[in-house]
N, C-alpha and C positions, 0 to 999 in steps of 0.2 A: 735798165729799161726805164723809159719815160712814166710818172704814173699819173694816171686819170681819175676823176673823178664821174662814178656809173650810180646808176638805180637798178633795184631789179624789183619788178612791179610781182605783185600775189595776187591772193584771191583774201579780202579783208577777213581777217581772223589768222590767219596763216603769218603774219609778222613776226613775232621772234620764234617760230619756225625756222623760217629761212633765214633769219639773221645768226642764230645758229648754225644754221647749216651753212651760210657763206666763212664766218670765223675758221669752222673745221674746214674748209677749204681754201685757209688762208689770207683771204679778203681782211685789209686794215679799215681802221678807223670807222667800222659796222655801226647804223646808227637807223634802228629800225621807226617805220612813219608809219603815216596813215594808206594803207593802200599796197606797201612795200617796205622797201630797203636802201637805203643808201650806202656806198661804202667807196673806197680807195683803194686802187689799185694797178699794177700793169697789166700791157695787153695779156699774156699770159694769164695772169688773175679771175680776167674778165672772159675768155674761154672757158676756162675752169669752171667757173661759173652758168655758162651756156651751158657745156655739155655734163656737168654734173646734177644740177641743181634742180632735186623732185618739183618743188613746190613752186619754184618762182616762174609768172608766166612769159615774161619777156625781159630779158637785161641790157641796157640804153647807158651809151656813152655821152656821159654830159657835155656836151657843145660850149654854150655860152646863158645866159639867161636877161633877156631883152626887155627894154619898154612896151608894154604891149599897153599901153592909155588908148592907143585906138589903131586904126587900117595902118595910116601912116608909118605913125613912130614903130610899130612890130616891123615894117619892109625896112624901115632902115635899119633898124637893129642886125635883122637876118643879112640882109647884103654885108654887111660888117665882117660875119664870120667868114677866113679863106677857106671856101669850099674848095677849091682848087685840092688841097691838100686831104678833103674826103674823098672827093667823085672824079674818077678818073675820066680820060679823056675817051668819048663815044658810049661810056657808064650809062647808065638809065638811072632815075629816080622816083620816090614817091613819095609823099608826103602824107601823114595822116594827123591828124589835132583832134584834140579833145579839150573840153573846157569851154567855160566864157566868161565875160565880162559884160559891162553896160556899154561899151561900145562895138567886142566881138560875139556877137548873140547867134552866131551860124557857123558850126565846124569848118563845112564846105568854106564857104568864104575865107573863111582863115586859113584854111591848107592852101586853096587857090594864091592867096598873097604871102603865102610864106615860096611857095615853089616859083612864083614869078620874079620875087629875091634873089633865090636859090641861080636861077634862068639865067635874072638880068646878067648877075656877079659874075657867071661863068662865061656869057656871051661876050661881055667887055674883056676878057682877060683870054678866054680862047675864040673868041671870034663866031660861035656857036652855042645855040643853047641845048644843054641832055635832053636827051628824051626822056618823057613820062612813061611808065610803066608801073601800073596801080599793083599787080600780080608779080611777087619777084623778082623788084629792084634788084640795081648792084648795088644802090644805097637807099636804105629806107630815114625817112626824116620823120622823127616825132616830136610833136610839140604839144606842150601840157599850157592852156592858158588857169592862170590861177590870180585872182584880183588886176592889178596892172600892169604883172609878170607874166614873161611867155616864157618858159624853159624852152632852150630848143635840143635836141638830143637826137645819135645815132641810134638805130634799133638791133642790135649786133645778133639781137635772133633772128630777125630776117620773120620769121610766122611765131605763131604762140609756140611756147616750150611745150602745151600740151600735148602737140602733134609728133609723138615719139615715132609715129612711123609704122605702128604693128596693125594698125586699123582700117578697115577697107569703109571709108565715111558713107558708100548707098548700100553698106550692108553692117547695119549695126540694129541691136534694139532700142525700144522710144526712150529718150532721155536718160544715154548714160555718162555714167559722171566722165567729168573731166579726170585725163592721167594726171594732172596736180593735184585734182583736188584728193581722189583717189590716194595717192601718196603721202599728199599729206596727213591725213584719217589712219593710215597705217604707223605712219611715221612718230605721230603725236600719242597711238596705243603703245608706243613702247618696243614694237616690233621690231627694230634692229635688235636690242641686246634678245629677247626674246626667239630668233632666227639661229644668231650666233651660239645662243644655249642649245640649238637644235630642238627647238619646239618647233608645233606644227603650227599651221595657219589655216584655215578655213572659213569659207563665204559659202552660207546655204542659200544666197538667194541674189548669186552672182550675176543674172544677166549676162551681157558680154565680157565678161570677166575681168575687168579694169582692174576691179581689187586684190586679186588670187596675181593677176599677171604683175601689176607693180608691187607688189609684195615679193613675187619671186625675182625683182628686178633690184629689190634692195638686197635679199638672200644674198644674191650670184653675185654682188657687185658689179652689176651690169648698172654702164653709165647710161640715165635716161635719154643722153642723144645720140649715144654710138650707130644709131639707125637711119638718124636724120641726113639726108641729101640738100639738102637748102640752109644757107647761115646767112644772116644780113651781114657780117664781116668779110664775106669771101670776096664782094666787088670793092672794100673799103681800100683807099691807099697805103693806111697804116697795117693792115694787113701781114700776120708772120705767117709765113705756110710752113718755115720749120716749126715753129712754137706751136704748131695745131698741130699737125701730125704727129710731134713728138710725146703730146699730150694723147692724142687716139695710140699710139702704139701701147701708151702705160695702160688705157682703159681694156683694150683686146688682153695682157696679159692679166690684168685683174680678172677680168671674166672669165676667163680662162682657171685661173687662182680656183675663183667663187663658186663656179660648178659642179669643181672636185666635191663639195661638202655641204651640199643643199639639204635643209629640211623639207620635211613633206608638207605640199602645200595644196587643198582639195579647194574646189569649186564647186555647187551644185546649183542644181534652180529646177523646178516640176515643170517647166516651159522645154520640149525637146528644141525647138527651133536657137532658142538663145542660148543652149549649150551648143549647139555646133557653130553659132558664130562665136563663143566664146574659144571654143579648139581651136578655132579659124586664124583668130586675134593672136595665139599663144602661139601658135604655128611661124607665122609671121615674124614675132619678137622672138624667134630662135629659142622657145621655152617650151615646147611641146611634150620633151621626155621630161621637162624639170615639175609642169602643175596638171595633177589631177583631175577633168571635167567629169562629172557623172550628173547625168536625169536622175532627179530626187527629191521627195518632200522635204523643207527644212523641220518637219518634226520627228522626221526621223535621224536626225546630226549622228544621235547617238550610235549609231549602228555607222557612223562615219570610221570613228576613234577606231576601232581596231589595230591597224597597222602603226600610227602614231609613228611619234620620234619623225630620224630621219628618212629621205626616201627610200623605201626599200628594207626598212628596219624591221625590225621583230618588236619592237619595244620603245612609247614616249622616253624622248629623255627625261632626265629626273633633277627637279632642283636641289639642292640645299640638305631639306625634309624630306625628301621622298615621294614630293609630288610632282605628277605632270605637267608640264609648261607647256602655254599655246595661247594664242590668241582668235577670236572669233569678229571679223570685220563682216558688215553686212550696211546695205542698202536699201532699206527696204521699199517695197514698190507704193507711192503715194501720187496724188497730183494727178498729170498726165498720162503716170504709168500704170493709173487702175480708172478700170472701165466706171467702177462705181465706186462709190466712198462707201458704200455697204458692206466692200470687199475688206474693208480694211481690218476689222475686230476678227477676222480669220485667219487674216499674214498673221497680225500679233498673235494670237493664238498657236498658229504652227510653228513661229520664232521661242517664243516661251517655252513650247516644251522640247523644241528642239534641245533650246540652251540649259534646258534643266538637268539634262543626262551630260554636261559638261561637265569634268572634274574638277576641285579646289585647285587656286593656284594659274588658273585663268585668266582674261582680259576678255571684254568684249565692247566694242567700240560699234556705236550707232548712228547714222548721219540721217535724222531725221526733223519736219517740223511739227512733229506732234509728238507733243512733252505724256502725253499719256501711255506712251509706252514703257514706261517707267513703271505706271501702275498694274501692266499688260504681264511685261516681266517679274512682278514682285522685286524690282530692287530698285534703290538709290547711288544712280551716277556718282562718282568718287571726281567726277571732272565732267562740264556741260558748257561747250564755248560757241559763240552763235557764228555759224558761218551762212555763205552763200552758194548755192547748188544751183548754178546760174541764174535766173529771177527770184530764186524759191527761198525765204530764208528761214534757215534750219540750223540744227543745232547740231553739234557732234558729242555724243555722250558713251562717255566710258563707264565698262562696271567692272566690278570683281564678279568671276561666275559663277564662286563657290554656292554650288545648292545650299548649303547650310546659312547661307546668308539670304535665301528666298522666304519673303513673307508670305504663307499663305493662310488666310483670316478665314474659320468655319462661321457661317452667318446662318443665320433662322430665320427663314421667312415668316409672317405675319400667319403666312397658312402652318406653318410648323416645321416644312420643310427644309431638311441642311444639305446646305451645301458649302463649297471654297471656294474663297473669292482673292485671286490674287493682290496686293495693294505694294506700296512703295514704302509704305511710313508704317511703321511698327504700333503707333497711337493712334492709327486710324480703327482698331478693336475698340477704343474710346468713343467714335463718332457713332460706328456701327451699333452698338449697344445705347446710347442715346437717342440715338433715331429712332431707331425698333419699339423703345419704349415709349416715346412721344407720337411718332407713325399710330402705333395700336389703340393710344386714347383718343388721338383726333379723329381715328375712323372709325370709332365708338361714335363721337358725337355726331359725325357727321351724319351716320346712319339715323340719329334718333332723329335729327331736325332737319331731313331731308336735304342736306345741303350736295353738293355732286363736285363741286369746284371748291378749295382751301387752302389755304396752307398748313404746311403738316410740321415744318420747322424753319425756324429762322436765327439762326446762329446761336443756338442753345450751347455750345460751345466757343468759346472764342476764335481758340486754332480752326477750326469750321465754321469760315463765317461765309455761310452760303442761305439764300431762301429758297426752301424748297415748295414748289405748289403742286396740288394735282389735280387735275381737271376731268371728270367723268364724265363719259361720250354723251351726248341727247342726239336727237335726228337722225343723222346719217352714218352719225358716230356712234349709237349707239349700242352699249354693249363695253366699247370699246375705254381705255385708260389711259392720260398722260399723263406723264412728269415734267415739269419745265423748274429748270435750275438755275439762279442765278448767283455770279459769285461779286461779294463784296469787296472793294480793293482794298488788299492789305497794307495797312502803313509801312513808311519806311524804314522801320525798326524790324521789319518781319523778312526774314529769308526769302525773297521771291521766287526763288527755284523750290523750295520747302514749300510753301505754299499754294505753289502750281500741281506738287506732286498732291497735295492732301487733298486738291481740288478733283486733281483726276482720282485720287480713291474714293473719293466721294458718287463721281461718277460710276464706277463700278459697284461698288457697295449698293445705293439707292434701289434699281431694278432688282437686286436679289431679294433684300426685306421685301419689298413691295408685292414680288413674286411678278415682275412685266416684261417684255422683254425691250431687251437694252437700245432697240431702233425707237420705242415709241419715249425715250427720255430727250428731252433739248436741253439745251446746254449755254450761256451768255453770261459775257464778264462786263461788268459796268466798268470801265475805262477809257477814258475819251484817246481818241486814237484821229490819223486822220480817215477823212472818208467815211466815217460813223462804222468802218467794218466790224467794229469791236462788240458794236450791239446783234449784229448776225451770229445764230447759231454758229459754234464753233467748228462744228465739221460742213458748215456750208449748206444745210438742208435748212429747205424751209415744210413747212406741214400745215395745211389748210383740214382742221375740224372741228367739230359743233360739239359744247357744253352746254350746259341746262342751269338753269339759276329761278327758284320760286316757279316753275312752270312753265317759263319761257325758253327757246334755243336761242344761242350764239354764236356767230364763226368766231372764231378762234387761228391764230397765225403763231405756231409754236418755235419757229425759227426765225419767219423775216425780220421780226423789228423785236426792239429794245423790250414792250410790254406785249403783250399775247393779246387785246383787243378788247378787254376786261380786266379792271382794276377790282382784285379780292377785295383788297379793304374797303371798298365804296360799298359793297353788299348790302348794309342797312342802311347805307343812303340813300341808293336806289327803293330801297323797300319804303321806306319815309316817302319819296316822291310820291311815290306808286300811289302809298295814301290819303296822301293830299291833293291826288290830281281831279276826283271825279268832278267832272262839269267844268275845269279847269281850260282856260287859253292858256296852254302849256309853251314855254320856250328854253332850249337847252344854248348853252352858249359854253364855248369851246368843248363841242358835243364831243372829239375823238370819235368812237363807232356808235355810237346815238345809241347805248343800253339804257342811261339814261330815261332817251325818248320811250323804248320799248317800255319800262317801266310805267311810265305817266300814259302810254295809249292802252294799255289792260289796266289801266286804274282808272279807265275812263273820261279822260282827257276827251272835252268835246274837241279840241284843234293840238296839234303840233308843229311846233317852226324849229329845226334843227340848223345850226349855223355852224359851220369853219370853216378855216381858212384854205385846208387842206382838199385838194378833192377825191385823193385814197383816201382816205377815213370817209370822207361825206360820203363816198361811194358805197361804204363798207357800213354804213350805219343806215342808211337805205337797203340792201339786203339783209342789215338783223329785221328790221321792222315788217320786209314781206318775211321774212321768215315764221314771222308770229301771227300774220295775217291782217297787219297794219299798210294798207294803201289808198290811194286817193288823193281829190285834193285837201281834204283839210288837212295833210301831213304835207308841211313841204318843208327842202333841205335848200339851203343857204349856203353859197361859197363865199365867203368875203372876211376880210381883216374883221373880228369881233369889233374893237374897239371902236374903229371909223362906222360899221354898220348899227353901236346901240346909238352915235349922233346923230345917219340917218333915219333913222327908226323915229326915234324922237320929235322930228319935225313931221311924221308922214298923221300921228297921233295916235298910231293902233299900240293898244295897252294887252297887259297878259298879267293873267289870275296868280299865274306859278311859274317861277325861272329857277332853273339851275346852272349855275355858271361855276367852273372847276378851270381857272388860268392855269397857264403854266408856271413853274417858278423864275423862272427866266428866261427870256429869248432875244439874241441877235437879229432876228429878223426884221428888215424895218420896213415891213409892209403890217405892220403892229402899230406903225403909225410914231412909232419913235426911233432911233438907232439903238437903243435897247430897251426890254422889258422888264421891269423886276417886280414881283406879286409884294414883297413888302414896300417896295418903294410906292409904287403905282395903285394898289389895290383900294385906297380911300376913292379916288381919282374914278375907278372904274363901279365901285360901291355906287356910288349916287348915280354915276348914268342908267346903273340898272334901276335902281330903283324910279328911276321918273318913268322906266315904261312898266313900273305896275298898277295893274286898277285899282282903284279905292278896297282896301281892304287884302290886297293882295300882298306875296309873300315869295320870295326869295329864298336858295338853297347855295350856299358859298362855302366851297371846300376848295382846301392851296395843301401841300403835300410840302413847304416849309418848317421843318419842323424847330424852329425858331421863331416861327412866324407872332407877328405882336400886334392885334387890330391898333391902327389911328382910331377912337372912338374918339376922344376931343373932334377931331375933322369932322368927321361922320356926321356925329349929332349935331353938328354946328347947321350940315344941312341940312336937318333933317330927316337922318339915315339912323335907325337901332338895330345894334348888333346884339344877339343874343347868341353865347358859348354853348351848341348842341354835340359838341365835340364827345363827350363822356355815352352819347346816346346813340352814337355813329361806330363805333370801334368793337368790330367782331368778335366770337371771342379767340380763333384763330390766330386774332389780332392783339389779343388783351396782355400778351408779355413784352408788346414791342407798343404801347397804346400812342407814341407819338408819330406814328404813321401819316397824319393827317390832322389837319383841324378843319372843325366845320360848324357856322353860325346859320343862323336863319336873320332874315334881314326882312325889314321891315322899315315902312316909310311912316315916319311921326307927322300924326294930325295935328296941324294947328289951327287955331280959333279963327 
């Protein structure tokens, strides 16, 4: 038989998967890429392939691979290949592309000029052009545009592999997995040998039972297509209908084989509706007497085990040692499949102890995108590989589920009270006990110097390098206590899967010293990412409440953005403002939420002019100040680029007794006035414009959060400008182990004769 060369597309992570799995099914010269599989083979092969293969979602006969530099040279290329010899006569066609280039930038257009190729080629030669048919071609055409190549290729699945056929698609629950992806998560636990030893398998929180059914689909040796009614080979010319059926005859008697000697395979989920279309699904896939559905909490798993081993049995089978074999696949419900993200520390909760009453000798395989449930479960994944759950990207993590290998850490709250707190990392009893001990001096001091907002810890640990702050309610909040967390990125010497779990034990642990509960903790990892999402709480909430600082309220935004709306460490620079403002023309420049301003209008500030650039913060700095009962005109807020407005400013002639100006350290913005900002480059530059708008005798408050930062004073003084270092007189004592948080001078304009 002739051989071809085929691709067979996955779901990214899933490659030597199926590159695996095409080898055991014969497939030569396997050569796994980005996205899939490539390999060699005949038409037989390439069946084999369709109807066996769990994980792969579509498998494509490679055609030819063409000029695609632009519209043009792709139609001639396509005309080139004799269709004749795919599409037979009165066949229908369809076309689909993906991809682009700098000259094919619109799928559509490209499918349209590849099918009018397709048309022309066949109308010249038989006199007629196929007809289109977007819904179940007799030949589906796929072409992959990739730089100035177009692969063009047959789709010999005809629809995605997912569609095994057992699923009624207007009656399924919200967002279940893919039968690949499903498969594959089974597949990559171990669970063929696993099945074959006659352990069991069980999903407490099956939904419509994808997991429980292709699991029992690997058991039986039931081939994942034996159900499908539709192949994009079937209209193809080179088409063998003995070589297909002779291949469906071998799969009917395998399954046949694989029934005789099924393990026991259980399903559950506390949702009665998704267990009856999970029956429904198994029904369907001719599995009905082979997997178990039952209504049931996943924490009660344990009361599942009784019957074990195989269906029907009296007894797990026994490995080796003497212990039970099985594996535990699960899904758990996130995203769009929970109403609220509050719901979620209760799945975890009822999965953990489900899995606790599971015996040594186990596997349990997680397809999730919240690495916290690591810490949820008390254990450390043996294998954590990042896949996709169609838009969602999530990870598939495997554990061992021997109880004896679950951490769980007794912690003391500050109030005295113990209790157990599950974690991932065995050395997080190190964090926990560092905390507790530096938690309990800081909120000693804080008590004595009436402070309500601090930090309690800041990477007193290395392997914990996290800031921890808390913030105690004023106004509305009052009564009330936050935690807001932020984690520092760890270098690339440092395990990033270790490090993410220490982070999530950190999260747990925290609330219990604390004695708070675990919805009022937030959570942000400094990472630039795109879209700045990385600065967002981690579970997506944001929380609007008011702190208290020397007498004053604050809102406070403990999820939406990168800082909460007050900078801790500025606390006695604001208090310095405060006391230097009485009788002052007060002006804040790159105000963020004008705490600043509040500062300097209760120190009696006869005027205020608050400026950004921003107008959420100007917004937001304008509600701290009526907060405190600062309104009118002599308070007004200012939208404008700083920079360009101290030039305006300048020529208009209005001077100010007192300014505080806090740049950033760097900004792309170029409404800054330049295509970039940088506080060491720039800050001489922006030093003396402030200084021209102060009045005789006036005085200036300059803090950069640089902590390398090195004043130009040669510059400075040349104009006229004296820096004096108040940096030592600024630094909290919250702050006093980390003192390079910040630098800050007082600035002043030299009198000359």
């Amino acid at each position: 038989m002739e051989t071809y060369e085929f691709f067979a597309r996955c779901a990214s992570g899933f490659e030597s998967l199926l590159a695996s799995e095409l080898k055991n099914l014969k497939a030569q010269r396997v050569r796994p890429l980005k996205g899939g599989v490539a390999f060699f083979g005949t038409v037989r092969d390439a069946y084999r392939a369709c109807l066996w293969s769990r994980v792969a979602s579509r498998v494509l006969l490679v055609l030819a691979r063409v000029d695609a530099r632009d519209a043009d040279a792709l139609y001639a290329g396509v005309k080139d290949i004799d269709w004749a010899a795919h599409a037979g006569e009165g066949g229908t066609i369809a076309v689909y592309a993906h991809g682009m280039n700098d000259s094919l930038r619109n799928t559509q257009f490209t499918a349209v000029k590849v099918k009018d190729a397709v048309c022309d080629r066949l109308r010249e030669e038989r006199g007629q052009r196929p007809d289109v048919q977007p819904k179940r071609p007799d030949v589906a055409i796929d072409v992959a545009v990739r730089s100035e190549k177009a692969t063009i290729a047959l789709d010999l699945s005809g629809e995605p592999l997912h569609r095994r056929g057992y699923r009624k698609e207007s009656v399924q629950t919200d967002a279940p997995l893919k039968e690949t992806l499903a498969a594959g998560i089974v597949l990559a636990a171990g669970w063929r040998k696993i099945a074959r030893g006659g352990g069991m398998f069980i999903d407490p929180m099956c939904g419509s039972g994808t997991l429980a059914i292709e699991a029992a689909m690997i058991a039986a040796d039931m081939a994942p297509g034996i159900m499908r009614d539709y192949w994009g080979f079937s209209g193809w010319q080179g088409h063998d209908e003995a070589v297909w059926n002779a291949l469906l005859d071998e799969a009917d008697e395998r399954l046949a084989m694989g029934l005789g000697s099924m393990p026991r395979i259980v399903g559950g989920d506390i949702d009665e509706a998704s267990v009856a279309i999970a029956h429904e699904n198994a029904k369907r896939a001719g599995l009905a007497d082979t997997v178990e559905f039952r209504v049931a909490d996943a924490a009660r798993l344990g009361g599942w085990l009784g019957q074990g081993g195989r269906a029907g049995a009296d007894a797990a089978a026994p490995m080796g040692d003497g212990r039970a074999l099985g594996l535990v696949a699960v899904n758990p419900p996130y995203g769009e499949r929970l109403s609220s993200e509050a719901q979620l520390p209760a799945v975890y909760a009822a999965l953990s102890e489900g899995v606790s009453a599971v015996p040594d000798g186990w596997t349990l395989a997680v397809i999730t995108p919240d690495a916290s449930i690591d810490t949820a479960l008390g254990l450390a994944p043996t294998e954590a590989a990042p896949l996709y759950n169609g838009r969602i990207e999530t990870s598939l993590r495997i554990y061992e589920t021997a109880p004896s290998t679950r951490i769980e850490l007794p912690v003391v709250s500050l109030a005295g009270d113990e209790r157990s707190v599950t974690v991932a990392e065995k050395n997080s009893d190190q964090f926990a006990a560092r905390f507790r001990k530096v938690a309990k001096e800081r909120m000693k001091w804080a008590r004595r110097n009436d402070v309500l907002c601090f930090r309690l810890y800041d990477a007193d640990l290395p392997d914990y390098a996290v800031a921890i702050d808390l913030y105690g309610g004023a106004g509305r909040s009052s009564g009330e206590r936050f935690v807001h967390i932020s984690e520092y990125e760890a270098p690339s010497s440092v395990d990033a899967e270790r490090a993410q779990r220490r982070y999530r034990d950190v999260l747990a642990i925290v609330p219990a010293v604390l004695g708070i509960d675990a919805s009022h903790v937030f959570s942000k990892t400094r990472r630039r990412d795109k879209g700045g999402g990385q600065y967002r709480d981690m579970r997506g909430r944001s929380r609007v409440a008011w702190t208290g600082e020397s007498g004053y309220v604050f809102e406070i935004d403990l999820g939406g953005y990168l800082d909460t709306g007050i900078f801790l460490d500025h606390r006695m620079t604001r208090e310095l403002v405060g006391s230097m403002a009485e009788g002052a023309r007060f002006l804040n420049l790159f105000a963020y939420t004008g705490t600043v301003t509040v500062h300097a209008a209760g120190g009696g500030a006869a005027s205020t002019v608050t400026v950004d650039l921003s107008q959420t913060y100007l917004s937001w700095a304008e509600r701290n100040m009526k907060l405190n009962g600062f309104s009118g005109r002599n308070h007004r807020f200012v939208r404008s680029d700083v920079v360009r407005w101290i030039t305006e400013e300048r020529a208009s002639k209005r001077r100010y007794d007192l300014i505080f100006v806090d740049p950033p350290t760097f900004s792309n913005s170029k409404a800054m006035g330049k295509d970039t900002w940088s506080v060491q480059r720039d800050h001489a530059e922006l030093l003396i414009g402030v200084s021209r708008l102060l009045a005789r005798g006036g005085k200036a408050v300059f803090s950069c959060n640089l902590r390398s930062f090195k004043p130009d004073t040669e510059t400075l003084e040349r104009y006229g400008v004296r820096l004096t270092d108040i940096t030592a007189d600024t630094i909290p004592e919250d702050f006093a182990r980390n003192p390079k948080i910040h630098r800050c001078y007082l600035v002043e304009r030299i009198e000359t004769s």
